[in-house]
ZASE-276225 format. One record per residue (C-alpha): residue number from 1; residue in three letters; x, y, z. Coordinates in Angstrom, 1 decimal, m for minus. Example, Ala and Ser with C-alpha at 12.3 -4.5 7.8 and 13.67 -1.06 7.14 Angstrom:
! ZASE-276225
    k    r      px      py      pz
    1  ALA    12.3    m4.5     7.8
    2  SER    13.7    m1.1     7.1
***
This chain:
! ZASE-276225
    k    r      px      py      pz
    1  UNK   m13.8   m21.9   m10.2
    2  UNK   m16.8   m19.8    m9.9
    3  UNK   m16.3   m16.8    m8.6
    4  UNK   m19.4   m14.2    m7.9
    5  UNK   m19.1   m11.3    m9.4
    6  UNK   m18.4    m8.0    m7.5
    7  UNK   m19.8    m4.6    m8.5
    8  UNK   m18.2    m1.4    m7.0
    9  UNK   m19.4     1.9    m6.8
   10  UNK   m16.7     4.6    m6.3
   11  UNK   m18.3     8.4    m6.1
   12  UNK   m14.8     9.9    m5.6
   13  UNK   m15.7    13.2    m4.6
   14  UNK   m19.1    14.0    m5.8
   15  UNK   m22.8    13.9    m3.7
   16  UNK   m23.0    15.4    m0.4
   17  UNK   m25.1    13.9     2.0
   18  UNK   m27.9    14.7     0.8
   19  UNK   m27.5    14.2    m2.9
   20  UNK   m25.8    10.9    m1.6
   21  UNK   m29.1     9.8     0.1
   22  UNK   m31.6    10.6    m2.5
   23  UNK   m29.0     8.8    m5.2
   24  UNK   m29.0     5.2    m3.2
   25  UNK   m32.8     5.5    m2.2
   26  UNK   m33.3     5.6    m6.6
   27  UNK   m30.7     3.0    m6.5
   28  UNK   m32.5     0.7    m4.0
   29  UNK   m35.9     0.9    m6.2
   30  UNK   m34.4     0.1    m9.2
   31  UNK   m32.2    m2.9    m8.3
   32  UNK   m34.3    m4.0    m5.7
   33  UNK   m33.5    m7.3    m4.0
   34  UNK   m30.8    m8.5    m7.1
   35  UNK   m28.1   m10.7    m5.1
   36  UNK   m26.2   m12.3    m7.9
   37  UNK   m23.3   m10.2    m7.2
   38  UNK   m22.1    m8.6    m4.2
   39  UNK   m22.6    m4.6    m4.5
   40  UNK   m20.5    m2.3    m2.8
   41  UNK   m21.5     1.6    m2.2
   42  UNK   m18.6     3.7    m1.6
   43  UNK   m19.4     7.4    m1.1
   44  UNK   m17.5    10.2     0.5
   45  UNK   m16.8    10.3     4.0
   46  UNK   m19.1    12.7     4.8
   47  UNK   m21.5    10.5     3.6
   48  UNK   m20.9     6.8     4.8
   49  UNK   m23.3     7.2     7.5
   50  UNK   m26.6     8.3     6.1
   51  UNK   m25.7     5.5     3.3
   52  UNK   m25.4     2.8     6.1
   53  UNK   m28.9     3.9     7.3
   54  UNK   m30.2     3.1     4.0
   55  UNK   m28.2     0.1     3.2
   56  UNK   m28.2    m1.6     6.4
   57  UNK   m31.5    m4.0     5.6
   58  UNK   m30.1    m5.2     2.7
   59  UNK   m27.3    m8.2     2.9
   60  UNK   m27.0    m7.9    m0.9
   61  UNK   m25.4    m4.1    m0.2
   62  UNK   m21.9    m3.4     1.5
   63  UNK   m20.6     0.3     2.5
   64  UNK   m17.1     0.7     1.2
   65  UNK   m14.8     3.6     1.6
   66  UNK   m12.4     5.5    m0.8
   67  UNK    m9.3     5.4     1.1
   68  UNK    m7.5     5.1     4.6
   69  UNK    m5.1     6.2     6.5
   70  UNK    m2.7     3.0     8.3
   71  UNK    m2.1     4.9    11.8
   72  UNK    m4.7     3.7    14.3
   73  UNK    m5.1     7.6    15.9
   74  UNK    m3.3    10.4    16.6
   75  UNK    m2.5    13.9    15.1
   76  UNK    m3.1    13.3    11.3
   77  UNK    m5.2    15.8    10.5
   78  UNK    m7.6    15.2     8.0
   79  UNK    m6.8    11.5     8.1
   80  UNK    m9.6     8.9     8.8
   81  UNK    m9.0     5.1    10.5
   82  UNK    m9.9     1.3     9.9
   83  UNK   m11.4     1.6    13.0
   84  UNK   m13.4     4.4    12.3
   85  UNK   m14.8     3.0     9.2
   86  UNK   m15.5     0.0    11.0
   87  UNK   m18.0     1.9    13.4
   88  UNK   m19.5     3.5    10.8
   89  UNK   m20.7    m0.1     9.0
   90  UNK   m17.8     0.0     6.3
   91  UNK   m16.5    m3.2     5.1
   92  UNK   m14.6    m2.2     2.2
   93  UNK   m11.8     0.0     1.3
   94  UNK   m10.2     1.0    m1.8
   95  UNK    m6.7     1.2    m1.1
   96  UNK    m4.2     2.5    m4.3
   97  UNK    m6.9     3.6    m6.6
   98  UNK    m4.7     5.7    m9.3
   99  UNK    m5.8     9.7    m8.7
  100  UNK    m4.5     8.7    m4.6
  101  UNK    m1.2     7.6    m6.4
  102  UNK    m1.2    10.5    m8.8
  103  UNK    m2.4    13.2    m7.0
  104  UNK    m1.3    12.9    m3.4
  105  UNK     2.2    10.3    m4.4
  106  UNK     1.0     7.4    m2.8
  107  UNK     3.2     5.0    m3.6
  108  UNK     3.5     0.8    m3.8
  109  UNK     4.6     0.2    m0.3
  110  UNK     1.9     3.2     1.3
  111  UNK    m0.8     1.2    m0.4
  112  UNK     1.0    m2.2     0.7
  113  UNK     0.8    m0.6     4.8
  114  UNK    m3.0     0.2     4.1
  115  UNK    m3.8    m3.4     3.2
  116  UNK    m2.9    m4.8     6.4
  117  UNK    m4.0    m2.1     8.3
  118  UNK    m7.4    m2.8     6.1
  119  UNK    m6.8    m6.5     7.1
  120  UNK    m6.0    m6.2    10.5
  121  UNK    m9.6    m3.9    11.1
  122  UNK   m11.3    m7.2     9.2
  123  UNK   m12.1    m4.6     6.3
  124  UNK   m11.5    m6.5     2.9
  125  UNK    m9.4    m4.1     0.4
  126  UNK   m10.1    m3.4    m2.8
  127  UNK    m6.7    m3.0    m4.3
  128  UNK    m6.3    m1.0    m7.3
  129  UNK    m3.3    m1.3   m10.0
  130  UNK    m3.0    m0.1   m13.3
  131  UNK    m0.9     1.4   m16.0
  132  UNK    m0.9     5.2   m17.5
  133  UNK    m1.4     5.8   m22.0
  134  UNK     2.4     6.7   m21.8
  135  UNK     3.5     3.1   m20.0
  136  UNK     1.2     1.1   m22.2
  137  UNK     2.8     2.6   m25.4
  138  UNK     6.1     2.6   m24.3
  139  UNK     5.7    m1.6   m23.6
  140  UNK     5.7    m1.5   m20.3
  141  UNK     2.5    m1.9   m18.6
  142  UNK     3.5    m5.5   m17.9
  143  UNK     6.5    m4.6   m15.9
  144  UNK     4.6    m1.5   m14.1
  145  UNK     1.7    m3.7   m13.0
  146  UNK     3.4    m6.7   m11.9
  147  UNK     5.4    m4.2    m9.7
  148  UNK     2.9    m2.5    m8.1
  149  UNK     1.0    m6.6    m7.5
  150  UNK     4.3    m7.8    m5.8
  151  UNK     5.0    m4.7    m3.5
  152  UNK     0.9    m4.3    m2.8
  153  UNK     1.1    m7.4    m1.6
  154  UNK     4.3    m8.0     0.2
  155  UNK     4.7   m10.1     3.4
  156  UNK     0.6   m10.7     2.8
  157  UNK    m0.4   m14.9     3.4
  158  UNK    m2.5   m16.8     1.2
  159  UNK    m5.4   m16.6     3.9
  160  UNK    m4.9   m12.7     3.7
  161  UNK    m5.6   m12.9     0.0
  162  UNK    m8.7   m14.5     0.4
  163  UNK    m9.8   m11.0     1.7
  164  UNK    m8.9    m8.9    m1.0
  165  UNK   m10.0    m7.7    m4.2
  166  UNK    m8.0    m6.5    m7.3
  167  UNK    m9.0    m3.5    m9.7
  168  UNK    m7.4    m3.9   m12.8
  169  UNK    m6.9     0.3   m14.0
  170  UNK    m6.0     1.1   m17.4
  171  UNK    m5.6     4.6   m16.1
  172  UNK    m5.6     5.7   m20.1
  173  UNK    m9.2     4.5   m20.6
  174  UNK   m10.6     6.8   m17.5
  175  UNK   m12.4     9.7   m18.7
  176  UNK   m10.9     9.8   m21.8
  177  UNK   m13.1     8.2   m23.9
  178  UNK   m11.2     5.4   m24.8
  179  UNK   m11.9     2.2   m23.6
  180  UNK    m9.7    m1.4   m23.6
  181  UNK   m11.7    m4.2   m25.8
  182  UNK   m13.7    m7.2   m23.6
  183  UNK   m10.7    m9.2   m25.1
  184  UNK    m8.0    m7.0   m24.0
  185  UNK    m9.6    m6.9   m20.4
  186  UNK    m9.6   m10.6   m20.6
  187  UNK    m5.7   m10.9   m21.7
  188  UNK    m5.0    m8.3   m19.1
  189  UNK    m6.6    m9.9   m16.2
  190  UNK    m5.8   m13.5   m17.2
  191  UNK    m2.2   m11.8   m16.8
  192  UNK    m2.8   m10.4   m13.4
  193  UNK    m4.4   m14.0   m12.0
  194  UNK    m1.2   m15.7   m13.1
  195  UNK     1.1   m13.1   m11.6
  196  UNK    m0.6   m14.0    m8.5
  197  UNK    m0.3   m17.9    m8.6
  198  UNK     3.4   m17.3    m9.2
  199  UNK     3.3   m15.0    m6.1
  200  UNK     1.3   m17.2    m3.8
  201  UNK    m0.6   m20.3    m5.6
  202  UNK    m2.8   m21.4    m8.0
  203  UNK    m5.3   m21.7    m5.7
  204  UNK    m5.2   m17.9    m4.7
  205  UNK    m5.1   m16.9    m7.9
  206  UNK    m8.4   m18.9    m8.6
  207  UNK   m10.0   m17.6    m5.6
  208  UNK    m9.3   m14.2    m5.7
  209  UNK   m11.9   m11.6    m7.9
  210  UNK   m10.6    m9.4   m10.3
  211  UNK   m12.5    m6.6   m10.8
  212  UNK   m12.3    m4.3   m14.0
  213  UNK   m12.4    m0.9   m13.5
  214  UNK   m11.6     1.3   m17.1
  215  UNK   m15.2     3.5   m18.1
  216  UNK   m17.5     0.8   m17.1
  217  UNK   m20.9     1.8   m19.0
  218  UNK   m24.0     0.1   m19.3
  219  UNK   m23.1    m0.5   m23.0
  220  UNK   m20.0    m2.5   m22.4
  221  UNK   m21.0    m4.0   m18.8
  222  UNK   m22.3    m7.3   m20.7
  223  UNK   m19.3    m7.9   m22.9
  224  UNK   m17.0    m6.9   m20.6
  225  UNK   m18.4    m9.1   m17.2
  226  UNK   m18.6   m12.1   m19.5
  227  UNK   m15.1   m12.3   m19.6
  228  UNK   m13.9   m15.4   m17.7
  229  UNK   m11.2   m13.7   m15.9
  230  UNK   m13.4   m10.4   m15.4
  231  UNK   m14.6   m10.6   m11.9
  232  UNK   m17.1    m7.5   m11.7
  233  UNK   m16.6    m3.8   m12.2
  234  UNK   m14.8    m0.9   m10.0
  235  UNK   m17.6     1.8   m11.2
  236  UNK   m16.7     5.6   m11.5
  237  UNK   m18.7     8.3   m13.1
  238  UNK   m21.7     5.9   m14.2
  239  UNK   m22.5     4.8   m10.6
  240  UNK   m23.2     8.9   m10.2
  241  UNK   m26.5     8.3   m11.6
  242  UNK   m28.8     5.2   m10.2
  243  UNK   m30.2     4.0   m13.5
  244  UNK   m27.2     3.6   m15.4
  245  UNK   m25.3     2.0   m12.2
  246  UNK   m28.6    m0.4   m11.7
  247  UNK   m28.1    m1.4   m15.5
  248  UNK   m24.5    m2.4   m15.0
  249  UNK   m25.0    m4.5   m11.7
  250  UNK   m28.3    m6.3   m13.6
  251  UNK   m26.0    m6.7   m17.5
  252  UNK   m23.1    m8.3   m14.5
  253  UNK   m24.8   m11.7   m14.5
  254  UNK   m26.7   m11.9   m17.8
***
């Protein structure tokens, strides 16, 4: 099946507004009116708004956020809603991404609440797994992952899966340097599809997108978006600077 590829940029936090709005207005010149894949923006709270403004003419562009909280309202300070990323134009969420789980203990069944209160706000998740250097060399990323895909996912029907989006993490090849292989990207997410068929069915597993999201550069982009079971890209530090981000989304569909 072909599936279009999906590009995702995640600023964590970095940009304020301002720096946010001069970033996407170079971003919007130098990828101009590309819509081979769908693009995804997902700044910081503070600035999903003055993003939408910017974004909003374009169909090819989609706000996303970096996280939710799975109460509708009440006294959760510092907590933000579906529905208030909703009103602000968001239609994506990343939901489990692995400094939430590290840093702030988020664990399988949090993230597996978020993505139906994602789903029930008609945002479509972006669900993150992924393994750590120490589980990978100790044999058991396989075990780890297919946890955290059968818990995410939990109680969730096929048609709910057509929503959502997976981002495969090899949470050793952030920042450090290193980076998994096009092939090893390939094995891993050719892994992850057939967890899912075994979970739901083969036809979910076909349909749903598979994003990689390990030190995406424009120098591995190509090799690593040719990949049949690559999907797109979940983009970290390059999609801080417009012209590497741009090269990225245009080496996507080469």
């Amino acid at each position: 099946m072909l599936r279009k590829k999906i590009i995702a940029a995640n600023w964590k936090m970095n940009k304020t507004p301002s720096e946010g709005v001069v970033l996407t207005q170079n971003l919007l010149k130098q990828i101009g009116d590309f819509d081979r894949a769908d693009l995804v923006i997902c700044p910081p709270f503070t600035s999903l708004a003055s993003v939408r403004n910017l974004i909003e003419e374009h169909s090819h562009l989609s706000l996303g956020a970096q996280n939710l909280f799975y109460e509708k309202q009440g006294a959760y300070t510092g907590e933000i809603s579906a529905e208030m990323l909703r009103d602000v134009g968001c239609s994506y969420v990343i939901i489990g991404h692995s400094e939430r789980r590290e840093y702030f203990l988020e664990t399988d069944e949090v993230v597996n609440h978020k993505i139906k209160t994602a789903l029930a706000a008609n945002l479509k998740p972006i669900v993150c797994v992924g393994e750590k250097l120490a589980v990978r060399e100790a044999n058991g990323a396989e075990t780890l992952v297919r946890n955290q895909i059968q818990k995410a996912f939990c109680d969730l029907s096929d048609e709910a899966m057509r929503h959502i989006i997976v981002a495969y993490e090899p949470v050793w090849a952030i920042g450090t340097g290193k980076n998994a292989t096009p092939a090893q990207a390939q094995e891993v997410h050719s892994w992850i599809r057939d967890q899912i068929a075994k979970q739901f069915s083969a036809k979910v597993a076909d349909q749903i997108r598979i994003q990689y999201g390990g030190s995406v550069k424009p120098e591995n982009a190509k090799e690593l978006l040719n990949q049949s079971d690559v999907d797109g890209a979940l983009v970290g530090g390059a999609s801080l600077e417009a012209g590497s981000f741009s090269a990225i989304v245009k080496n996507s569909c080469l």
